[in-house]
N, CA, C and O atoms as a CHARMM CRD file, in Angstrom:
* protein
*
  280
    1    1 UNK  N     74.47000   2.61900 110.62300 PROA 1      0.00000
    2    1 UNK  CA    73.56600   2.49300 109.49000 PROA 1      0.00000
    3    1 UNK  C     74.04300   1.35400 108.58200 PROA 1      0.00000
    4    1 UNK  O     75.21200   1.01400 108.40100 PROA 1      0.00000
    5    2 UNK  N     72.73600   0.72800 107.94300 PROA 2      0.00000
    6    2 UNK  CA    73.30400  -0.24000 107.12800 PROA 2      0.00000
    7    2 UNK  C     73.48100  -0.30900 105.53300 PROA 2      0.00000
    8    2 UNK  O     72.55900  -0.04800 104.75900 PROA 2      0.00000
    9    3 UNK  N     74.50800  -0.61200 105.21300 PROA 3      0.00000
   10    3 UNK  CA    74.90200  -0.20900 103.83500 PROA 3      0.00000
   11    3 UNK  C     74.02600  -1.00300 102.60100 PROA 3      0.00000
   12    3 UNK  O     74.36800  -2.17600 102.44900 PROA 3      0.00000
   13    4 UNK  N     73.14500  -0.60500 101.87100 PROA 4      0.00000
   14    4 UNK  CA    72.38000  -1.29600 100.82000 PROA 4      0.00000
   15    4 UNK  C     73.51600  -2.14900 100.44400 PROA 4      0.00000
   16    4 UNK  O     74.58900  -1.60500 100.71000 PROA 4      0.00000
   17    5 UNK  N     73.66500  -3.76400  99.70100 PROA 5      0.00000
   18    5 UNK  CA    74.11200  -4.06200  98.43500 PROA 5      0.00000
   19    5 UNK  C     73.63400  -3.70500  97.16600 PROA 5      0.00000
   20    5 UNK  O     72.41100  -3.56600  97.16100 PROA 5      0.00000
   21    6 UNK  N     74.30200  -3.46900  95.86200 PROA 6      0.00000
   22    6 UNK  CA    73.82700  -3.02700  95.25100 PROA 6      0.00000
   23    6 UNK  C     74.29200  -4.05100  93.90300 PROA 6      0.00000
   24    6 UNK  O     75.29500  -4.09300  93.19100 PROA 6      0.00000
   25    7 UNK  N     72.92500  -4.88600  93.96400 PROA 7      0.00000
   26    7 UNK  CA    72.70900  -6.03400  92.91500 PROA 7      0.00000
   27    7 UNK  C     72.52100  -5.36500  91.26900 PROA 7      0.00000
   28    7 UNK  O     72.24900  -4.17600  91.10500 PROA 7      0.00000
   29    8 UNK  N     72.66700  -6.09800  90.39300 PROA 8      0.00000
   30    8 UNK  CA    72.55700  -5.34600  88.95300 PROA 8      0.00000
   31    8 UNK  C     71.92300  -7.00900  88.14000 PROA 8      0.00000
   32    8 UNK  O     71.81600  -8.13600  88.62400 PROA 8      0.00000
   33    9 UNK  N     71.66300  -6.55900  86.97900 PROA 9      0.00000
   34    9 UNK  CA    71.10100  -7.86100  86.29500 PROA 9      0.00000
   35    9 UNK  C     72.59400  -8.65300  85.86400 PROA 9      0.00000
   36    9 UNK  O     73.54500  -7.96700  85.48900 PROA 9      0.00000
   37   10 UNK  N     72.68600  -9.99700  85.94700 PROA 10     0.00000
   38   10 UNK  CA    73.92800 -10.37100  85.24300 PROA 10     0.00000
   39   10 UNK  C     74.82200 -10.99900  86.52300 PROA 10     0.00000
   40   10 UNK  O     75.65300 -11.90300  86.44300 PROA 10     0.00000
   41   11 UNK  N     74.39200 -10.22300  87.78900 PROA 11     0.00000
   42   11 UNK  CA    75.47200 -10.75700  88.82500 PROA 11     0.00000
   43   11 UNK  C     75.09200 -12.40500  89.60300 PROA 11     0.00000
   44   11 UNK  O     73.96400 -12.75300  89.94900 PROA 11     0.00000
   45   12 UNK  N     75.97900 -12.98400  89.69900 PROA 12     0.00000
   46   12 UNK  CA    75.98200 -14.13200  90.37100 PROA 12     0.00000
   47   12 UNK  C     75.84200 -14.43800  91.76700 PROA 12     0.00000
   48   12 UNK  O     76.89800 -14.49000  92.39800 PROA 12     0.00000
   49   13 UNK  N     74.77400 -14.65200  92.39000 PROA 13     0.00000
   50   13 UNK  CA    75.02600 -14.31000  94.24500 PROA 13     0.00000
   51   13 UNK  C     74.82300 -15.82800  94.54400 PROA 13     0.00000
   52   13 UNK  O     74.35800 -16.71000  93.82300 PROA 13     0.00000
   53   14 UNK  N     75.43300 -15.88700  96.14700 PROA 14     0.00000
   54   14 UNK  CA    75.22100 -16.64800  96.58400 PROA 14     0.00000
   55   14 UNK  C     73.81200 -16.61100  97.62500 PROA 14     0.00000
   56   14 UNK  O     73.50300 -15.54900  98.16400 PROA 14     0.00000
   57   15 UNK  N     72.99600 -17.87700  97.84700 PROA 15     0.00000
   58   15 UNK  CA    72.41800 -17.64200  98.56100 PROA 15     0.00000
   59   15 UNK  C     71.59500 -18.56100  99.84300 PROA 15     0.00000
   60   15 UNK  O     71.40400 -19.75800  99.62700 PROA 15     0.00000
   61   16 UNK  N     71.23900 -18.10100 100.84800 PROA 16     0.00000
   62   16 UNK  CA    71.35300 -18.99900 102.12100 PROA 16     0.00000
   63   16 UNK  C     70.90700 -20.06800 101.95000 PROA 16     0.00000
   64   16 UNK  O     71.67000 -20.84600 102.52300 PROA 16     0.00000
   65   17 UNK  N     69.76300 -20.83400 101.29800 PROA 17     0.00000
   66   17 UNK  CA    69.57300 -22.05100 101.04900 PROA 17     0.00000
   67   17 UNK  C     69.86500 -22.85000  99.75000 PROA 17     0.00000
   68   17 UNK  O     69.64600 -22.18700  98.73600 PROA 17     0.00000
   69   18 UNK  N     70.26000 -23.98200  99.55800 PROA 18     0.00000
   70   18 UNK  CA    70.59200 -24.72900  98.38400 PROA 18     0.00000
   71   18 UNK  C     69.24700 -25.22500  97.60800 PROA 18     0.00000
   72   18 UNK  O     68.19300 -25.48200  98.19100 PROA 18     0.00000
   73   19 UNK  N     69.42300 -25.30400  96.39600 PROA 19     0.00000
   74   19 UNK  CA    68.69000 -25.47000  95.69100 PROA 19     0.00000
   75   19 UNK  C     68.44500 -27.47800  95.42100 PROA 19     0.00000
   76   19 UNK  O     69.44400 -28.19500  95.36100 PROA 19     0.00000
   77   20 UNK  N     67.41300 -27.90600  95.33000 PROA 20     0.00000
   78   20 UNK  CA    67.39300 -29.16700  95.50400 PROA 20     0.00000
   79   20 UNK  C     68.31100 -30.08500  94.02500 PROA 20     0.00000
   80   20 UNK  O     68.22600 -31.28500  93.76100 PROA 20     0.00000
   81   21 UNK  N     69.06000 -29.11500  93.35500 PROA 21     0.00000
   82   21 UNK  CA    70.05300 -30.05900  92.85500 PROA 21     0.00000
   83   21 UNK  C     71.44500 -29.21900  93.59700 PROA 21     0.00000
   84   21 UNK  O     72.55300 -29.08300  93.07700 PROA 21     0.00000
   85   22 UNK  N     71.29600 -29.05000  94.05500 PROA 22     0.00000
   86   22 UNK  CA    72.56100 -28.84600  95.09100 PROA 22     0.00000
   87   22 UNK  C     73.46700 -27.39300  95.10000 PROA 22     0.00000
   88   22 UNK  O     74.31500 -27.24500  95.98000 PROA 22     0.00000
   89   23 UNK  N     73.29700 -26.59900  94.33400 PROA 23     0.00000
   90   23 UNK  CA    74.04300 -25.51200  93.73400 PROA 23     0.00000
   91   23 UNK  C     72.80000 -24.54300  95.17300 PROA 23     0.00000
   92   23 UNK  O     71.79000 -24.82300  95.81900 PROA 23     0.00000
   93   24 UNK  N     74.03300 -23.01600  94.96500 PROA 24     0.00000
   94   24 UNK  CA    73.84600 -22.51700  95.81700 PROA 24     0.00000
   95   24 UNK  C     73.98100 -20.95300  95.15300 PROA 24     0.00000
   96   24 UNK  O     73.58900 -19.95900  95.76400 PROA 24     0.00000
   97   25 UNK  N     74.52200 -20.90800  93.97000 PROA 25     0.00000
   98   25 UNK  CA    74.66000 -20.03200  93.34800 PROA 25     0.00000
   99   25 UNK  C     73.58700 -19.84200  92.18100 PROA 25     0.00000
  100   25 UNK  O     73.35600 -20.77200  91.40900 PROA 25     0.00000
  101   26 UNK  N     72.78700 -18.32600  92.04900 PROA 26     0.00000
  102   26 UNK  CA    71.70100 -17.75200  91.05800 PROA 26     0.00000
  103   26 UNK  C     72.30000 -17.03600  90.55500 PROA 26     0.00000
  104   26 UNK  O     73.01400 -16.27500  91.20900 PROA 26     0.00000
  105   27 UNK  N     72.27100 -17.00700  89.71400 PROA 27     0.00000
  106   27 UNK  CA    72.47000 -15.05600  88.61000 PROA 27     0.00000
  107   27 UNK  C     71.50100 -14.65300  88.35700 PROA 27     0.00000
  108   27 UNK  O     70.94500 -15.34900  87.50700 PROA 27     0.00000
  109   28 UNK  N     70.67000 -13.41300  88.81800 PROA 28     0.00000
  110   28 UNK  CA    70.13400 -12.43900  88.52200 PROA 28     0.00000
  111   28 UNK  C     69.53100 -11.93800  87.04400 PROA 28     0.00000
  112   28 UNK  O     70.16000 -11.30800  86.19400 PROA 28     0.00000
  113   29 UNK  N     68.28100 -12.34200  86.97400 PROA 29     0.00000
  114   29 UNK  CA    67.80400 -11.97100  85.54100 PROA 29     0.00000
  115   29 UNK  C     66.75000 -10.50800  85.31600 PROA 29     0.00000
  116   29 UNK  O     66.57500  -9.59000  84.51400 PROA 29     0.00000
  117   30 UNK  N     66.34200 -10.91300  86.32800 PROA 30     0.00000
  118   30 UNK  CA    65.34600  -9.60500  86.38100 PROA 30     0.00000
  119   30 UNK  C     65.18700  -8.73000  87.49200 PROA 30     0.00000
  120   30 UNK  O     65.40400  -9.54100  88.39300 PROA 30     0.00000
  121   31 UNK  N     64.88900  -7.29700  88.25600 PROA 31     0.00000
  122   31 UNK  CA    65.15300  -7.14600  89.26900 PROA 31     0.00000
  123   31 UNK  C     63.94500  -5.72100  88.77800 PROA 31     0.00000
  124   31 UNK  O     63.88500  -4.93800  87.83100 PROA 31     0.00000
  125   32 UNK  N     63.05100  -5.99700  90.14000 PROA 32     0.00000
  126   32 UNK  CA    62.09300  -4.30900  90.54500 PROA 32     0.00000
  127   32 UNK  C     61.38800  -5.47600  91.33700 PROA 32     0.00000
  128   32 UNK  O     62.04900  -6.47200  91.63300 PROA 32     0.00000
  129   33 UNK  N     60.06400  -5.37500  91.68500 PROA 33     0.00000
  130   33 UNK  CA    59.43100  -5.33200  92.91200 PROA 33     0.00000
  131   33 UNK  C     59.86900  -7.30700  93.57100 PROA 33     0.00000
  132   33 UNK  O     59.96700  -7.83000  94.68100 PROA 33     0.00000
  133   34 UNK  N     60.01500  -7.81500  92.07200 PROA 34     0.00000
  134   34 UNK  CA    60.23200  -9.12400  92.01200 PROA 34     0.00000
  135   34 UNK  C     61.59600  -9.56700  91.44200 PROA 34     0.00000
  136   34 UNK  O     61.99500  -9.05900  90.39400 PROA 34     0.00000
  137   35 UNK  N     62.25600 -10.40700  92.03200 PROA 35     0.00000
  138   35 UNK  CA    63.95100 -10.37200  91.22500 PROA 35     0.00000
  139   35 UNK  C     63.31400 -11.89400  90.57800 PROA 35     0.00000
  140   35 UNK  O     62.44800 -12.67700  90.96900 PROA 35     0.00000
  141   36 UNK  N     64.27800 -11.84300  89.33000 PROA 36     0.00000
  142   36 UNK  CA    64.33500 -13.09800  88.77300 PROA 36     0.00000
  143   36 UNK  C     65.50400 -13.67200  88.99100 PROA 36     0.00000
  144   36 UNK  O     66.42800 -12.86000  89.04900 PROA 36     0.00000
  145   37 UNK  N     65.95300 -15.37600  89.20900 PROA 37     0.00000
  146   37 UNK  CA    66.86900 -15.56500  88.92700 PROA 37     0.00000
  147   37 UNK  C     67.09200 -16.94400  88.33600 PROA 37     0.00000
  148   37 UNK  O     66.06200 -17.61700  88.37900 PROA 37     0.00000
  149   38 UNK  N     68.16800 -17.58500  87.77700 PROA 38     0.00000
  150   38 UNK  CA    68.12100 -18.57400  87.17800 PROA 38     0.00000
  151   38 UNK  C     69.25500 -19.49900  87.79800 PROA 38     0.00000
  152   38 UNK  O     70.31800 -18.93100  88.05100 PROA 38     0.00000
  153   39 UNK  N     69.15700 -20.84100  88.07100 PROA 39     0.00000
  154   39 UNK  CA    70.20800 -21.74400  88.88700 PROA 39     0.00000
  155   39 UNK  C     71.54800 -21.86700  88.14500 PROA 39     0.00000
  156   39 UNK  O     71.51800 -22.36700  87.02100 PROA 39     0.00000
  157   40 UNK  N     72.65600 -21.48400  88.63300 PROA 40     0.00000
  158   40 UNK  CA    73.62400 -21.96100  87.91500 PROA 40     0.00000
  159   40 UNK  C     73.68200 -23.53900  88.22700 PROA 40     0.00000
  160   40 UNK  O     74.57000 -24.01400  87.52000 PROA 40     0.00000
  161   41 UNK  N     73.14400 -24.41500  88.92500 PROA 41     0.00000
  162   41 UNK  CA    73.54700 -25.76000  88.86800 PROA 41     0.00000
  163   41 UNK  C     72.81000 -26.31300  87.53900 PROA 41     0.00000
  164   41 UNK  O     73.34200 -26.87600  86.58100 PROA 41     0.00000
  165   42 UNK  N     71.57000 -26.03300  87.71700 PROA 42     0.00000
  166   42 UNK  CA    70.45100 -27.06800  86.70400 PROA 42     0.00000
  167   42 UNK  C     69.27000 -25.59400  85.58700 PROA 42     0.00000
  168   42 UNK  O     68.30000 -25.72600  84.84100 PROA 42     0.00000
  169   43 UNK  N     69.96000 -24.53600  85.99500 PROA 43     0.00000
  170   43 UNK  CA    69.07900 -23.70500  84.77000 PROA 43     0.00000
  171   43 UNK  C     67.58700 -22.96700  85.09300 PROA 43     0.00000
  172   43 UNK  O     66.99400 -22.00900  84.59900 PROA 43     0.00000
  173   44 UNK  N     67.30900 -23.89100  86.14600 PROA 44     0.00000
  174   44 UNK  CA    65.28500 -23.27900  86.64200 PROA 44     0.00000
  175   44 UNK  C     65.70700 -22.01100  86.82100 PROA 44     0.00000
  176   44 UNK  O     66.85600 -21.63500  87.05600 PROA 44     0.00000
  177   45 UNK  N     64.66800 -21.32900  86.69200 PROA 45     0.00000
  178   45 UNK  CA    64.12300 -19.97200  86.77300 PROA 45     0.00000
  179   45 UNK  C     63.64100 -19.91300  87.65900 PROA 45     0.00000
  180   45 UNK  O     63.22100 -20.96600  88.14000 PROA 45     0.00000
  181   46 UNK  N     63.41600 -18.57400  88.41900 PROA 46     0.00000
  182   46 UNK  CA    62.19100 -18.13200  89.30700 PROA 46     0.00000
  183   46 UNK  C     62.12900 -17.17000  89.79700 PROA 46     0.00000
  184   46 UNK  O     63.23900 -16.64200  89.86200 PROA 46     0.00000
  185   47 UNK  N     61.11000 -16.42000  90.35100 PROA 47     0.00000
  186   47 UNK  CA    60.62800 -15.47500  90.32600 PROA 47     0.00000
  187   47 UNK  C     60.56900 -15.19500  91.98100 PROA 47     0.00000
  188   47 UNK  O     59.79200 -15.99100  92.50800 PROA 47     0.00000
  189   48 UNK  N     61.23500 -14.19900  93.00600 PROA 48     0.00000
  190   48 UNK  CA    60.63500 -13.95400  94.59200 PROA 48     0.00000
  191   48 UNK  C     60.82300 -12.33700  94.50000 PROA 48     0.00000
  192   48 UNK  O     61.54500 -11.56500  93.87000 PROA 48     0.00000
  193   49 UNK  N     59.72700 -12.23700  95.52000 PROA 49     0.00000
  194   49 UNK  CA    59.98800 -10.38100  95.97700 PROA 49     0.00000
  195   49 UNK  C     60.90500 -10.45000  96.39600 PROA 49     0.00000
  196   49 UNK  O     61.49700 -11.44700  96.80900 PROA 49     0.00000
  197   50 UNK  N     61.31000  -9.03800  96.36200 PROA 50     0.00000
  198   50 UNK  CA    62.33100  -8.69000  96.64600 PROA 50     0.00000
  199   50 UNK  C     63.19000  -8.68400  98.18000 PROA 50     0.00000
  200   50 UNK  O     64.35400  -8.96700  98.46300 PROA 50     0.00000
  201   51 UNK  N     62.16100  -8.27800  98.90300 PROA 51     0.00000
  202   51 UNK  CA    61.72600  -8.85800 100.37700 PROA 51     0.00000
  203   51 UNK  C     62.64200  -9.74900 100.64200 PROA 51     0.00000
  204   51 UNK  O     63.71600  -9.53100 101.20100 PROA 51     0.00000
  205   52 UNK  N     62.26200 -10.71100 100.27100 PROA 52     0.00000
  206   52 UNK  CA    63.10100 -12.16600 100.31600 PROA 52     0.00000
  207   52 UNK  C     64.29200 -12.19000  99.76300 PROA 52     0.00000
  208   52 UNK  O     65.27300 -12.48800 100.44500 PROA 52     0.00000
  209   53 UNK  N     64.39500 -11.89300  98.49000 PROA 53     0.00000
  210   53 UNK  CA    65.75500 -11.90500  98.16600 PROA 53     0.00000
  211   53 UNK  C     66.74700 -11.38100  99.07400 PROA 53     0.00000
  212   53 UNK  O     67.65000 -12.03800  99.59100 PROA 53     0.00000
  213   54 UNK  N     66.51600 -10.15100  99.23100 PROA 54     0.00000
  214   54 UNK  CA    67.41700  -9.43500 100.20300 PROA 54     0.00000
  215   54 UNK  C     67.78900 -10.11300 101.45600 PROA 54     0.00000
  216   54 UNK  O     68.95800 -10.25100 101.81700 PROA 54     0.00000
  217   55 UNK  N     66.58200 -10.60600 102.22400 PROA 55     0.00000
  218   55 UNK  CA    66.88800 -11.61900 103.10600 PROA 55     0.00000
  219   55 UNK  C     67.85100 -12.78600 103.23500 PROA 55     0.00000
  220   55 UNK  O     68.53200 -13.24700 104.15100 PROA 55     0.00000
  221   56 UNK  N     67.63400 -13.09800 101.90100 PROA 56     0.00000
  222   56 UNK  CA    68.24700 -14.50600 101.48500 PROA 56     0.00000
  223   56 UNK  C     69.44400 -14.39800 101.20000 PROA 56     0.00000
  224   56 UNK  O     70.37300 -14.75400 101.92400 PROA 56     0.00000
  225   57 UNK  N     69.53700 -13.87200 100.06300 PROA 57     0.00000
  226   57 UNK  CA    71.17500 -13.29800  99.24300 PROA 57     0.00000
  227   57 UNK  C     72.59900 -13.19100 100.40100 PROA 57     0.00000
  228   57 UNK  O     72.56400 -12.41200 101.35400 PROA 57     0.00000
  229   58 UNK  N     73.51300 -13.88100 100.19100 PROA 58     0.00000
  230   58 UNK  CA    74.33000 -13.93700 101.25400 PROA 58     0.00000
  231   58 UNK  C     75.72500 -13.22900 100.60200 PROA 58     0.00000
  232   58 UNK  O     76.57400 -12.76100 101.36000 PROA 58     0.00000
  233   59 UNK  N     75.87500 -13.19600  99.24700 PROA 59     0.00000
  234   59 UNK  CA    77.15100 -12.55800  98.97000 PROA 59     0.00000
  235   59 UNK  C     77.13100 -12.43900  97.10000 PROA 59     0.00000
  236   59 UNK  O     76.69300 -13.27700  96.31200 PROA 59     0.00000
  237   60 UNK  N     77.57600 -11.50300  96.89100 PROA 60     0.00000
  238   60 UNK  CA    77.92600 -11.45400  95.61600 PROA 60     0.00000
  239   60 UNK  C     78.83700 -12.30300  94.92900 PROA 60     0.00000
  240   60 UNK  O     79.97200 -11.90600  95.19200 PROA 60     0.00000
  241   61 UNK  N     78.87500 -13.54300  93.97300 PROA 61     0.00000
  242   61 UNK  CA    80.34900 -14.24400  93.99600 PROA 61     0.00000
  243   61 UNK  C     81.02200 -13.73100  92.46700 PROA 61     0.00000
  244   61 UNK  O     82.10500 -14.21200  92.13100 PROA 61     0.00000
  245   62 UNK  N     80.49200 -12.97600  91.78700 PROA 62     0.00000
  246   62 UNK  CA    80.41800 -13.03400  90.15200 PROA 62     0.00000
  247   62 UNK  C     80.01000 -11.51700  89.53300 PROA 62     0.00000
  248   62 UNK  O     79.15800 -11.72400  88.66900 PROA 62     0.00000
  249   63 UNK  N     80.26200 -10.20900  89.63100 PROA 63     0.00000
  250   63 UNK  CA    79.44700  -9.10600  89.39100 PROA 63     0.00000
  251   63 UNK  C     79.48200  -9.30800  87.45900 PROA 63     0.00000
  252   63 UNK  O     80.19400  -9.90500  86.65100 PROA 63     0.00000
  253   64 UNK  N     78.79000  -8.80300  87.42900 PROA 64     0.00000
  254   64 UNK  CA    78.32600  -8.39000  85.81200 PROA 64     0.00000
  255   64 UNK  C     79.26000  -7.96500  85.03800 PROA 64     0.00000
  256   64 UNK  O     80.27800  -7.32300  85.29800 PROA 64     0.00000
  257   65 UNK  N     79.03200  -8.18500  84.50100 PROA 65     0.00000
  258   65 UNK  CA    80.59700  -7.57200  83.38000 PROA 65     0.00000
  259   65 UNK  C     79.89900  -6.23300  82.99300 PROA 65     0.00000
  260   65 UNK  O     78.76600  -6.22700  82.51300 PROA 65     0.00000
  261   66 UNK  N     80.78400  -4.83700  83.27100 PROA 66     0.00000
  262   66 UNK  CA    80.23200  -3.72400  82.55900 PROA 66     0.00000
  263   66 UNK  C     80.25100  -2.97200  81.68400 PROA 66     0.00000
  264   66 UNK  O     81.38400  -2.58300  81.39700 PROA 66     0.00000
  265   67 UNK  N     79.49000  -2.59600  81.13200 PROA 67     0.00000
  266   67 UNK  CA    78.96800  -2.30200  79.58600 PROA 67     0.00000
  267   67 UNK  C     79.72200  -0.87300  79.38700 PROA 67     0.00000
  268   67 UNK  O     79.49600   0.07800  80.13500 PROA 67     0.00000
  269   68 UNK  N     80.90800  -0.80500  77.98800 PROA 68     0.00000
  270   68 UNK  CA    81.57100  -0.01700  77.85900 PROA 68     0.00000
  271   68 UNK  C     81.17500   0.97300  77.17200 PROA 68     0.00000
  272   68 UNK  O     81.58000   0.81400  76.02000 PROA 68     0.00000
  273   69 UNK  N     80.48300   2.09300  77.29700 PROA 69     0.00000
  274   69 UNK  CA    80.16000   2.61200  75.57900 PROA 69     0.00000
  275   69 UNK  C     80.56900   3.66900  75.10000 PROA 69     0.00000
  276   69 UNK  O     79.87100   4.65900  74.87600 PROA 69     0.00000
  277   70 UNK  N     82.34800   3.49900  74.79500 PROA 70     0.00000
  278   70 UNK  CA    82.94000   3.69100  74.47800 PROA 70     0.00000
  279   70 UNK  C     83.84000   4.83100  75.33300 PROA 70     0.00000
  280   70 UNK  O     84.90400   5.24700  74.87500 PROA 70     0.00000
């Protein structure tokens, strides 16, 4: 059986294709039927189902920092 990853808003992934300014790494802005994410090379945004993401997403490089409350 195959083990879900389990993405959160905030985390940094890597992913299978490069982005046309060259970076390869997104962080995660929004996540349900559609994930958002934003380029760490140059800043764009964008929006894919999830579908794809999952497809795409090749590794976690950066998890979220987590929220202490108290």
């Amino acid at each position: 059986m195959v083990e879900k990853i389990q993405y959160n808003i905030g985390d940094v992934v890597r992913m299978k294709k490069k982005h046309p300014c060259g970076s390869d790494l997104w962080r995660i802005t929004r996540m349900g039927m559609d994930f958002g994410m934003k380029c760490e090379g140059c800043g764009h945004a964008v929006m894919i189902p999830r579908v794809k993401f999952e497809r795409m997403a090749r590794a976690i490089v950066e998890k979220a920092e987590e929220k202490d409350n108290g």
